[in-house]
KENU-725339 format. One line per 5 residues: number of its first residue (from 1); for each residue x, y, z of N, C-alpha, C, O. Coordinates in steps of 0.02 Angstrom, whole numbers, plus 50000, padded with zeros to 5 digits. Example, Ala and Ser with C-alpha at 12.3 -4.5 7.8 and 13.67 -1.06 7.14 Angstrom:
2
1	50660/49716/50390/50615/49775/50390/50660/49835/50390/50712/49834/50423 | 50642/49888/50354/50684/49947/50357/50645/50002/50394/50670/50057/50402
END
This chain:
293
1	50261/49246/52109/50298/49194/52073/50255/49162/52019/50271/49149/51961 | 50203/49152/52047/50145/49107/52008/50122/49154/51906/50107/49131/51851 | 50139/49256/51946/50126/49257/51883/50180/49286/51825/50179/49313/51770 | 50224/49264/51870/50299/49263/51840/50318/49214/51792/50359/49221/51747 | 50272/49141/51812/50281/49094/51773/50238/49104/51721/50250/49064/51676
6	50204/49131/51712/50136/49157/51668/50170/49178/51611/50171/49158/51553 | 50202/49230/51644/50248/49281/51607/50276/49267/51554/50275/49291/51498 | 50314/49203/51589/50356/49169/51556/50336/49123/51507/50380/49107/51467 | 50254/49084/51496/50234/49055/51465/50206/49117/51411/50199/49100/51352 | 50193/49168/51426/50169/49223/51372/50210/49201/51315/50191/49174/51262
11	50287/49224/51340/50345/49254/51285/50342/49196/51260/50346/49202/51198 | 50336/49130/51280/50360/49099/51237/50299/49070/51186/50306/49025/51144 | 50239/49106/51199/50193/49083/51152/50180/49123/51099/50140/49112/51053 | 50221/49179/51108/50235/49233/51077/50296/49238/51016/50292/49260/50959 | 50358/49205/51055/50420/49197/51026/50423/49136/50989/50444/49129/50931
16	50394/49084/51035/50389/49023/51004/50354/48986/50957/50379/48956/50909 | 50266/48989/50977/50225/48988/50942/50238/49028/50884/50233/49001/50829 | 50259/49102/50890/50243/49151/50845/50203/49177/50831/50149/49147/50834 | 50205/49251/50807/50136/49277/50792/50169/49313/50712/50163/49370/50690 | 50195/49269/50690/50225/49297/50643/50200/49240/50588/50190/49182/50605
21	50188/49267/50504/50185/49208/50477/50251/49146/50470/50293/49149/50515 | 50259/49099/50425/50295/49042/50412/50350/49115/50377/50333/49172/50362 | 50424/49076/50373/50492/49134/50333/50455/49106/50255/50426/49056/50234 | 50476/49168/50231/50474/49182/50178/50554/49132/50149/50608/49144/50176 | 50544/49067/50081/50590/49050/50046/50673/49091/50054/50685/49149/50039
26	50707/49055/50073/50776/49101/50062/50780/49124/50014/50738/49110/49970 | 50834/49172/50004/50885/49206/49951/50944/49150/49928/50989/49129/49964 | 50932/49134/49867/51006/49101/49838/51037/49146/49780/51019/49166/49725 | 51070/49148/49806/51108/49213/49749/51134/49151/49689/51152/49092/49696 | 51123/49202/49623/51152/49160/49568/51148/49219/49500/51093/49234/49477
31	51202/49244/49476/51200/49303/49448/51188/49358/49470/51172/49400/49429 | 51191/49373/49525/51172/49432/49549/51127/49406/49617/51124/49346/49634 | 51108/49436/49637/51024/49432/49692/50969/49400/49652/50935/49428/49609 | 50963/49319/49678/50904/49297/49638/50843/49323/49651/50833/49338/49709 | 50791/49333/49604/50718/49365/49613/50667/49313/49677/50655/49253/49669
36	50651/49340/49718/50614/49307/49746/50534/49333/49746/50518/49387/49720 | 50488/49290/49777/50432/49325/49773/50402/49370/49804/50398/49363/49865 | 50377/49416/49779/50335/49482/49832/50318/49445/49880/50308/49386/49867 | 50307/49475/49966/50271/49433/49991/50194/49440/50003/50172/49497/50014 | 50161/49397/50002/50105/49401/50005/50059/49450/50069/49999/49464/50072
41	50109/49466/50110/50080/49511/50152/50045/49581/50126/49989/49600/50143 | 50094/49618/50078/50051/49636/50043/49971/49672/50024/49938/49724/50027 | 49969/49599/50000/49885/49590/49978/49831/49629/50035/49774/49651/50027 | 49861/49627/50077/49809/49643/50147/49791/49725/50161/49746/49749/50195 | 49865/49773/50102/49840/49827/50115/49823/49841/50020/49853/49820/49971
46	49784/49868/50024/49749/49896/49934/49788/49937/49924/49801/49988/49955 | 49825/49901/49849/49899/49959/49812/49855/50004/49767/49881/50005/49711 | 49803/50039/49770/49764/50111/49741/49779/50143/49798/49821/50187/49791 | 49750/50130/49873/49767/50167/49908/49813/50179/49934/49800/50216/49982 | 49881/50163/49928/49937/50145/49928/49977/50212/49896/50001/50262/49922
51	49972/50185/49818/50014/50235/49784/49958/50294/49797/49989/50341/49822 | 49885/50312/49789/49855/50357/49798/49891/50406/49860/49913/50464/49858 | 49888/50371/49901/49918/50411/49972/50007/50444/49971/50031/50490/50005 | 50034/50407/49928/50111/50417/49938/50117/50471/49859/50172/50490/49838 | 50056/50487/49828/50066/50526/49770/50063/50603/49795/50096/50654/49783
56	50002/50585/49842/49971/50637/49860/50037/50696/49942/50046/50755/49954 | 50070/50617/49979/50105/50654/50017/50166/50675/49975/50199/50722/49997 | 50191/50636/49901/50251/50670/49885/50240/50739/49853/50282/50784/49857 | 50165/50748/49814/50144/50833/49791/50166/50874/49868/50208/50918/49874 | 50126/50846/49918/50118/50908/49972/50198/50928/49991/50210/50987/50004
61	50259/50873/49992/50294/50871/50017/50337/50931/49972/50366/50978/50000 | 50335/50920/49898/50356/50963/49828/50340/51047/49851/50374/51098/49856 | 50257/51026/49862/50237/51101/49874/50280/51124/49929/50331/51155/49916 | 50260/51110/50000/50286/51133/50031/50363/51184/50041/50380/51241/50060 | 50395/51120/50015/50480/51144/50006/50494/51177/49938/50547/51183/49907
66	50442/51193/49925/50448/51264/49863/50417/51310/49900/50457/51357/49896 | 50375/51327/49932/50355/51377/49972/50419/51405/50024/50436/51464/50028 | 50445/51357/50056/50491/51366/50074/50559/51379/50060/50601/51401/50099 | 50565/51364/50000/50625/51388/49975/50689/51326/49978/50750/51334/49974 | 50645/51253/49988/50710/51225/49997/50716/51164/49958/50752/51115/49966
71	50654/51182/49895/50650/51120/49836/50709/51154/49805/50711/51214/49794 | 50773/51096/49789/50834/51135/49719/50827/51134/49677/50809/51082/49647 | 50840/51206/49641/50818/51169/49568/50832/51148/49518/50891/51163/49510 | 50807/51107/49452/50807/51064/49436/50871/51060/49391/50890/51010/49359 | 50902/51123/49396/50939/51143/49340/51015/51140/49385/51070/51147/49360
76	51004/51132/49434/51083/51131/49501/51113/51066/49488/51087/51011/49486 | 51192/51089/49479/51220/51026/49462/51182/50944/49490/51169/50896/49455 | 51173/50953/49572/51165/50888/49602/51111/50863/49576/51112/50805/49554 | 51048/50907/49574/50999/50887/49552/51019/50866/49486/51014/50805/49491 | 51036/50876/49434/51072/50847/49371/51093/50770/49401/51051/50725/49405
81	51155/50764/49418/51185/50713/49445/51135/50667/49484/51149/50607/49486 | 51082/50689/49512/51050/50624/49556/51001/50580/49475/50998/50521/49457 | 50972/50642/49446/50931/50609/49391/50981/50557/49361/50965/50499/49349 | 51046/50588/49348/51089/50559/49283/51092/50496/49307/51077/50455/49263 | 51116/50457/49392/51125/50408/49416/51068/50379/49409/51074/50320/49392
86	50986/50405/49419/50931/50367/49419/50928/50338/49354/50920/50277/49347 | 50933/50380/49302/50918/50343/49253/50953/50290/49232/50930/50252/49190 | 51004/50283/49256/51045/50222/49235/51020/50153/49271/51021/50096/49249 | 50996/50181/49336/50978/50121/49378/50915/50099/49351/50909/50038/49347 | 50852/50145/49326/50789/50128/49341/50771/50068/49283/50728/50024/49293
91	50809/50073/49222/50796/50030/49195/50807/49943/49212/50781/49897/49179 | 50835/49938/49250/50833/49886/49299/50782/49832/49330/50777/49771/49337 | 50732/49918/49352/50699/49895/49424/50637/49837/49400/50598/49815/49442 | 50636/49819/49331/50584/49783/49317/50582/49697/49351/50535/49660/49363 | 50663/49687/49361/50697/49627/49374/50658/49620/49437/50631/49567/49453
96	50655/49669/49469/50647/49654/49548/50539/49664/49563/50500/49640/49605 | 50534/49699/49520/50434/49718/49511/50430/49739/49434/50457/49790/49412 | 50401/49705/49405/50367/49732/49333/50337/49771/49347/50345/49816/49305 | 50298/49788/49388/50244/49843/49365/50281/49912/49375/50250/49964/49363 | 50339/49913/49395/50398/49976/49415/50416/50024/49347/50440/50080/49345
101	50387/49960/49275/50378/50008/49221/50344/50043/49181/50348/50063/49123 | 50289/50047/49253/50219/50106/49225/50235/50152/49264/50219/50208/49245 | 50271/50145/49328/50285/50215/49366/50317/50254/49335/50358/50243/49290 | 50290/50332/49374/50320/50402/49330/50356/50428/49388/50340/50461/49438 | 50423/50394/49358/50462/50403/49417/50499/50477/49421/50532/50495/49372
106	50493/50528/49488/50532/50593/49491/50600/50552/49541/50613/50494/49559 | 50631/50620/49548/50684/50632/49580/50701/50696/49595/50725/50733/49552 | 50691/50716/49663/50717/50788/49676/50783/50797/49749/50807/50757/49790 | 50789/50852/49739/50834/50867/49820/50805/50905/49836/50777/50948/49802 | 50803/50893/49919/50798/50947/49966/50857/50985/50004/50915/50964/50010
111	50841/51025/50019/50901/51060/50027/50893/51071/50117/50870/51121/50144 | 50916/51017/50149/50911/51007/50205/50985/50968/50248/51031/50946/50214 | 50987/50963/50305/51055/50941/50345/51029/50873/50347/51066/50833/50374 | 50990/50859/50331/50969/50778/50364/51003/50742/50339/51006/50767/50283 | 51038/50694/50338/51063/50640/50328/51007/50590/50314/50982/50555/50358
116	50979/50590/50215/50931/50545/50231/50901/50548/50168/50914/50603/50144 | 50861/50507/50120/50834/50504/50064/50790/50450/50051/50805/50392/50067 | 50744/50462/50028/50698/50378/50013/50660/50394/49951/50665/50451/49929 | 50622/50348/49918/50570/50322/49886/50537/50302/49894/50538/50247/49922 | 50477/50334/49871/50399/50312/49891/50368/50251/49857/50417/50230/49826
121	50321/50211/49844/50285/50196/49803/50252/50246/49756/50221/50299/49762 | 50279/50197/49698/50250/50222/49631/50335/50257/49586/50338/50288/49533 | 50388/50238/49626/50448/50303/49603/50473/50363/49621/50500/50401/49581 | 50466/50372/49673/50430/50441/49674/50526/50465/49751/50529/50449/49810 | 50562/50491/49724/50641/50496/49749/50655/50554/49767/50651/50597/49723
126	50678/50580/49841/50699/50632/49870/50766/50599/49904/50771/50541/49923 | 50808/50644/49907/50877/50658/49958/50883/50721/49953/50869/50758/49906 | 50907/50732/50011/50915/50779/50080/50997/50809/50051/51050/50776/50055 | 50993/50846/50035/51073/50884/50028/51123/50857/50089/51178/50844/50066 | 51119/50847/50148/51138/50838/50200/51196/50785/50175/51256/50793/50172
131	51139/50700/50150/51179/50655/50112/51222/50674/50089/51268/50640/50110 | 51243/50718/50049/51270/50718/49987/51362/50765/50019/51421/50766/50000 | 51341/50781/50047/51398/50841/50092/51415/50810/50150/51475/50804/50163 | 51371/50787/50189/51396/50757/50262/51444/50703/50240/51493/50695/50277 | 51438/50660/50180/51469/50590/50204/51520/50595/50122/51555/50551/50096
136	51507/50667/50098/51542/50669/50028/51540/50603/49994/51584/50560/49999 | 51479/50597/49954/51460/50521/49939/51490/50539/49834/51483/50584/49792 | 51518/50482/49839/51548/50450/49755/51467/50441/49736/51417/50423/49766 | 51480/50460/49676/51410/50421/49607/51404/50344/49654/51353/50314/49669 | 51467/50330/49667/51437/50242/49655/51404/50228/49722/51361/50185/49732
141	51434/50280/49779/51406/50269/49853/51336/50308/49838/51290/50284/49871 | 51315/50365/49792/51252/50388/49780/51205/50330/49770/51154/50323/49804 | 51223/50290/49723/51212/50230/49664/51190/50188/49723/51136/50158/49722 | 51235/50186/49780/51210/50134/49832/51142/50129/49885/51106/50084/49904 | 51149/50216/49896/51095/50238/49929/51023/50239/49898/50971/50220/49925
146	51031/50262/49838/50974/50253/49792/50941/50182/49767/50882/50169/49752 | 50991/50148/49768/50976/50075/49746/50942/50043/49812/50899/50000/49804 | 50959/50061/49872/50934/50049/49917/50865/50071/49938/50837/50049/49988 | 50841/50116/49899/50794/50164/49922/50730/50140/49872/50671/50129/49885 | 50765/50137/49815/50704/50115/49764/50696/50047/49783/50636/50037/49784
151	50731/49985/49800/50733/49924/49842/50671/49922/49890/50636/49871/49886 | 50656/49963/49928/50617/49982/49976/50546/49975/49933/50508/49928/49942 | 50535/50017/49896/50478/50034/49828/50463/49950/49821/50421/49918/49853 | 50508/49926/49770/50503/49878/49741/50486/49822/49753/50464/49783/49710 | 50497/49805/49833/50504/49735/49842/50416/49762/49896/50382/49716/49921
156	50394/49832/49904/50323/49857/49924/50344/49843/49983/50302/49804/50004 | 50404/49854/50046/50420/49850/50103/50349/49881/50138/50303/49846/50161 | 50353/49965/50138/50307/50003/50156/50239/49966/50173/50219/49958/50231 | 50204/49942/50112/50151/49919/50102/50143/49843/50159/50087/49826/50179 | 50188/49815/50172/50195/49740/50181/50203/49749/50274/50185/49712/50320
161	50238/49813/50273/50246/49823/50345/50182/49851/50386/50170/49842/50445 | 50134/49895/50330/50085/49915/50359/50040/49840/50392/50018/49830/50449 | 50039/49802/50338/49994/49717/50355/50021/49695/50400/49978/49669/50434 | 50086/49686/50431/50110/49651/50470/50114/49686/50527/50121/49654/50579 | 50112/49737/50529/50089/49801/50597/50024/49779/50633/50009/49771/50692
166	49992/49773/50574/49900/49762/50606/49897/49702/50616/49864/49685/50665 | 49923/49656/50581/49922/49589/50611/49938/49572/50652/49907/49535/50691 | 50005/49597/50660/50030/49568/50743/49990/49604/50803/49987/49580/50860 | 49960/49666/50785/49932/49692/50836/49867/49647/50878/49850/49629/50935 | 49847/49643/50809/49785/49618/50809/49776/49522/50867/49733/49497/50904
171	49840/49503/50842/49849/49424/50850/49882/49435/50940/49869/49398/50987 | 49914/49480/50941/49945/49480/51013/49880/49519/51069/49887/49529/51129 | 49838/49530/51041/49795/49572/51083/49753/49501/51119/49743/49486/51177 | 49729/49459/51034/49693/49393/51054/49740/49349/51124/49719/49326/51177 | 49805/49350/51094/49846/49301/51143/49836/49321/51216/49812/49289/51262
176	49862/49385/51214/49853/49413/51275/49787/49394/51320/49786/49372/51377 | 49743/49407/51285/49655/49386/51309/49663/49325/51344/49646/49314/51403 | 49696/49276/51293/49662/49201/51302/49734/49179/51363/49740/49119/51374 | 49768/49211/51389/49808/49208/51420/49808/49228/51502/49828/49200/51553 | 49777/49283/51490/49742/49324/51557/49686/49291/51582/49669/49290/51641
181	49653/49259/51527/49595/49217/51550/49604/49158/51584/49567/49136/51628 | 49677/49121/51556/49674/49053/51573/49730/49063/51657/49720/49017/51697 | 49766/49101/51674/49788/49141/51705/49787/49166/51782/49822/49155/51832 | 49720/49210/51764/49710/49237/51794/49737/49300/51795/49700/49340/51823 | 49797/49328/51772/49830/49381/51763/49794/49437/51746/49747/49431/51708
186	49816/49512/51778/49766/49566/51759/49781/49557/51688/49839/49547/51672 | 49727/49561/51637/49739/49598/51580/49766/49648/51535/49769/49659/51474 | 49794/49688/51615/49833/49756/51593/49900/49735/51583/49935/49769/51546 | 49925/49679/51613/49996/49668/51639/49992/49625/51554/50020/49655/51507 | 49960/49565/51541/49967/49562/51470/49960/49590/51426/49976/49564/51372
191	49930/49660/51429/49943/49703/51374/49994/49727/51368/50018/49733/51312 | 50023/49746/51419/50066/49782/51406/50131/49746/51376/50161/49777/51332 | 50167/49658/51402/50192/49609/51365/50184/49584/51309/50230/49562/51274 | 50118/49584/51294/50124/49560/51225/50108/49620/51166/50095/49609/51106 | 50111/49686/51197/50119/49749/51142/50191/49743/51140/50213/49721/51086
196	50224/49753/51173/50307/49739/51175/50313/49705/51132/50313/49722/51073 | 50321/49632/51164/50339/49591/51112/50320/49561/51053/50340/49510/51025 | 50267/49611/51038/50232/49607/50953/50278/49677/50934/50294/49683/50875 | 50297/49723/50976/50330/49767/50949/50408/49750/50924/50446/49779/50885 | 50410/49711/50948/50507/49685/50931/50493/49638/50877/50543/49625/50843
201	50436/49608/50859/50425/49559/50791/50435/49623/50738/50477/49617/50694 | 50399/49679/50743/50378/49714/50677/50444/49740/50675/50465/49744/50617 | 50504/49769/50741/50565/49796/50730/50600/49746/50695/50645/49768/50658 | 50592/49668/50694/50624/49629/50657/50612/49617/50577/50647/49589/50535 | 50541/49653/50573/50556/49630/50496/50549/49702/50465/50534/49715/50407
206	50559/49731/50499/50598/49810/50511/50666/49778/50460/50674/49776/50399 | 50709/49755/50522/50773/49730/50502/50797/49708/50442/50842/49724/50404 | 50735/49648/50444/50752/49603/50369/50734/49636/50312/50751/49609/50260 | 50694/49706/50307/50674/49730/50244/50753/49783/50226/50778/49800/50172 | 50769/49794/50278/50851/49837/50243/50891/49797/50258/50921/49827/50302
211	50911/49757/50254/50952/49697/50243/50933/49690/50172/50971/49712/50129 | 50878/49662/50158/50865/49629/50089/50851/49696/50044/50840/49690/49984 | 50852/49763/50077/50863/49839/50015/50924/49840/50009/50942/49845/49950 | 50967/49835/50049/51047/49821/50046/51065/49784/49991/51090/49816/49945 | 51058/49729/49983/51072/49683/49910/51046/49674/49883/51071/49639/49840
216	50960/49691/49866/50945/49719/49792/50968/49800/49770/50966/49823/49713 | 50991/49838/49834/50993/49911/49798/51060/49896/49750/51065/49920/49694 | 51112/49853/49781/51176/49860/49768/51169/49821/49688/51202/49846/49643 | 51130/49767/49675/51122/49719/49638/51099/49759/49570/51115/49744/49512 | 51053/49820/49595/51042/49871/49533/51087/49901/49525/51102/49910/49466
221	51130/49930/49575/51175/49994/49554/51240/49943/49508/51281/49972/49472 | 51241/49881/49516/51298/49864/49506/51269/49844/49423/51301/49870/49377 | 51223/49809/49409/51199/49823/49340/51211/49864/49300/51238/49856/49245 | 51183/49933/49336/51195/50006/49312/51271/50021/49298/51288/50066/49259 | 51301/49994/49321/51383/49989/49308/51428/50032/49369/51483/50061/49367
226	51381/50021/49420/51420/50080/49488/51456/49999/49536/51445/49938/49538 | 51497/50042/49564/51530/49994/49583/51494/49963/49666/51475/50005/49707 | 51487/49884/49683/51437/49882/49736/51483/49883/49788/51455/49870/49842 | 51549/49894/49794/51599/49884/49844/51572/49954/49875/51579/49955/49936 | 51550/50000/49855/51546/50056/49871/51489/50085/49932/51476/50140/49957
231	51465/50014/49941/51398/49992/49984/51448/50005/50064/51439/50042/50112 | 51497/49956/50049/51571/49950/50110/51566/50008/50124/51549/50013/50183 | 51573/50055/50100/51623/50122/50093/51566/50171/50139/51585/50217/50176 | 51497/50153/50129/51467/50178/50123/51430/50180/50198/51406/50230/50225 | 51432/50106/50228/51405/50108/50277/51481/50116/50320/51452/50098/50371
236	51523/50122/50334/51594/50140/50347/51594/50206/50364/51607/50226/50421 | 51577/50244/50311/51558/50333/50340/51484/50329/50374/51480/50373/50417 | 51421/50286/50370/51384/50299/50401/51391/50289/50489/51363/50320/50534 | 51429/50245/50492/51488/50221/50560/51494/50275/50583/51455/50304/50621 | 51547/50295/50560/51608/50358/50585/51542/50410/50584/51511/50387/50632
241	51510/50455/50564/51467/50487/50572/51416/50467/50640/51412/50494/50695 | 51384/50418/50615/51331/50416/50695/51385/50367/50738/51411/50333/50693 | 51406/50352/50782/51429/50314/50813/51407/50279/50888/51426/50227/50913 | 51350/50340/50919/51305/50326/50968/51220/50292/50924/51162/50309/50936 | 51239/50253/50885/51184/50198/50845/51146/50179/50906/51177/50169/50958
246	51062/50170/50905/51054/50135/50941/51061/50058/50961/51096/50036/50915 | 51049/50009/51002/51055/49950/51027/51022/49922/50955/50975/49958/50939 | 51031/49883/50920/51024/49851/50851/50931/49819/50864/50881/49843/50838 | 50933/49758/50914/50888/49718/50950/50816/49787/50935/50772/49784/50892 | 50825/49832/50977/50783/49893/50965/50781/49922/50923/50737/49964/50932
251	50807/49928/50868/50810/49989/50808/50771/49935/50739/50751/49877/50736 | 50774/49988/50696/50729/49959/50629/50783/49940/50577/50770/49900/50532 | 50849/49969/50584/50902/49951/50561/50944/49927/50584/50970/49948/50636 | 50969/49855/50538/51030/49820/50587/51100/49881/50594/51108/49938/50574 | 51141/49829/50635/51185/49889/50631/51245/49874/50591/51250/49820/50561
256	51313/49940/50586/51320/49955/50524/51375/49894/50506/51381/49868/50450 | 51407/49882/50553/51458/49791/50547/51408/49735/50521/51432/49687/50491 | 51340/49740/50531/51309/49684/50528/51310/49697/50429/51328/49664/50380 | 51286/49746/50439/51272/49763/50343/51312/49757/50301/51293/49742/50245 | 51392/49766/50317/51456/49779/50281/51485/49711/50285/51534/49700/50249
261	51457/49650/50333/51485/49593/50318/51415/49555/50273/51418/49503/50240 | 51379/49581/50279/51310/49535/50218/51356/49560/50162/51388/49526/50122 | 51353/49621/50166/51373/49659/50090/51441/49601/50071/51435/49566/50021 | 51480/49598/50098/51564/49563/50090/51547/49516/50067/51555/49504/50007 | 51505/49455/50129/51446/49405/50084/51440/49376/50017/51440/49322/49987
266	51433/49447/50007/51382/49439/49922/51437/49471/49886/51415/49496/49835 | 51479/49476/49890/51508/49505/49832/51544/49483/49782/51569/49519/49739 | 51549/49407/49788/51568/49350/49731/51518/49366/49692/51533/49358/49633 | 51453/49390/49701/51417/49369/49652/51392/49448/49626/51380/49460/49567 | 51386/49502/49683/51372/49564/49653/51449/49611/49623/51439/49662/49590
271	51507/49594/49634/51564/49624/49587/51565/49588/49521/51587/49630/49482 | 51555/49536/49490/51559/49514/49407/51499/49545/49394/51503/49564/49336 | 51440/49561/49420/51388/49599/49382/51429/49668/49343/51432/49683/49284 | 51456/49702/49404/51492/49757/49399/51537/49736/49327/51530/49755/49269 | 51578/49695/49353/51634/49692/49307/51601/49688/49232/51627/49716/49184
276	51546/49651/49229/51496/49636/49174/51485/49696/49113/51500/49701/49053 | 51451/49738/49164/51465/49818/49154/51527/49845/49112/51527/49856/49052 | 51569/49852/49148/51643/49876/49125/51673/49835/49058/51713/49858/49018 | 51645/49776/49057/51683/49738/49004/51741/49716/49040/51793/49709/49008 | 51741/49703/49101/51821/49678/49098/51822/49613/49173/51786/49608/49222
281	51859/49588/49159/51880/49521/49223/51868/49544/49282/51893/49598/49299 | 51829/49511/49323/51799/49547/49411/51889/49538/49437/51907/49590/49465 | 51941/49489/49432/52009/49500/49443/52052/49555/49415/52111/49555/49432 | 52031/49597/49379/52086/49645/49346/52034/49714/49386/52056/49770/49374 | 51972/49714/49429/51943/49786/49424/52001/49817/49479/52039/49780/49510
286	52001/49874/49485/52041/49914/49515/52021/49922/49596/51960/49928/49601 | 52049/49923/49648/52032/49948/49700/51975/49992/49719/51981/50048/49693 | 51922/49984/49755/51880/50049/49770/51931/50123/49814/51974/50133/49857 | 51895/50155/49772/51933/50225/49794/51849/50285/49827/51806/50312/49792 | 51852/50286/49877/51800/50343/49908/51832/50414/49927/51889/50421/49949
291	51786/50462/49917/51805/50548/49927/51796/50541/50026/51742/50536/50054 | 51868/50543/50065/51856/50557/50126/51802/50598/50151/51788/50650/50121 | 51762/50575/50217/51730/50602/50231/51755/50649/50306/51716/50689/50332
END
């Protein structure tokens, strides 16, 4: 019982105290997704070795799936069509990181079943044929995925998650110590609690980094003049497709009701971008229309 109560004083020096820094300033939307600041987490990992490393795995990744036969090429309609959408978006991405306009940004397909596409640091854009056929995605649901993906890049998720990995590791290892000590508790039994529950901090800002790729990806595509309703549409077939999602609490992504009502959310302010685009009244745009999946 005695180290049950222990237990119980862990989590909450853990949950409560925190081992997390202070929140980062809200989001107030006003024209779109207002700019907020990089976060300083960041700083903790070196952006040479950063983009150095993600240059070097997107060559191997190029090579590879040309050896293999499953880089498309460049001249295949889709591959056409993914560039044609990038370029509309990328001019954008300065809003969200200036330095996004020294990157030499590619874009390729793989020609794979995965359900799946990202961006590296530095620009650097793959999707998986899988996307593109499994969920029969519109330009503007493409527009969504991509906007989401370079979002990731931009706001240096990757980079920010690596610092906050080692930090929490680092800070829950101390807790644990000074806990077992005061205690008495084996040391093993607090390791193993406070790896956990430093592990459900990093799944949380897991969470909050595609949440906040969610409405800057949409915030570009809708600039670009794609429609952001299409975000709806989008996680709607990602639904109907996986439907055994894992438990949300555990996963790195919220789940897909949670995303489609942020998205709903925001869309006073990300449909007149759109409409902005079009030239015409966010009240006169037409219904979203998606290719069944």
């Amino acid at each position: 019982m005695k180290n049950l109560k222990c237990l119980v004083l862990l989590v909450a020096l853990l949950g409560g105290a925190g081992i997390a820094p202070a929140a980062e300033a809200q989001q107030v939307v006003q024209d779109g997704i207002e700019v907020t600041k990089l976060s300083r987490w960041r700083h903790l990992q070196p952006q040479a070795a950063v983009d150095q490393q993600a240059s070097q795995q997107y060559a191997g990744l190029l090579a590879e799936a040309q050896q293999n036969g499953v880089l498309v090429p460049e001249t295949h309609p889709q591959v056409v069509r993914l560039r044609a959408i990038a370029k509309r978006i990328i001019p954008f991405a300065t809003r969200w990181n200036p330095e996004a306009a020294q990157w030499k940004w590619q874009v390729n397909l793989l020609n794979s079943k995965q359900v799946n596409a990202f961006c590296m640091p530095g620009g650097r854009i793959a999707f998986f044929t899988g996307i593109l056929t499994s969920l029969k995605l519109t330009d503007d649901e493409v527009a969504a995925v991509m906007g989401h993906e370079i979002a990731h890049a931009l706001r240096e998720h990757g980079r920010e998650r690596a610092a906050k990995s080692t930090a929490t590791g680092v800070v829950s290892r101390i807790i644990g110590a000074g806990v077992a000590a005061y205690t008495g508790i084996d040391p093993r039994l607090t390791d193993v609690a406070t790896n956990a529950l430093g592990q459900m901090v990093v799944l949380k800002f897991s969470r909050d980094e595609e949440r906040e790729a969610d409405l800057i990806g949409l915030d570009l595509a809708a600039r670009a003049g794609f429609d952001p309703r299409a975000g709806v549409a989008l996680w709607q077939k990602m639904g109907a497709l996986n439907k055994r999602a894992p438990v949300e609490l555990l996963s790195t992504h919220p789940g897909g009701q949670d995303r489609i009502d942020q998205i709903n959310a925001h869309m006073n302010v990300l449909l007149p971008l759109y409409a902005r685009s079009q030239g015409v009244n966010p009240a006169r745009l037409p219904a979203y229309r998606t290719a069944q999946n």
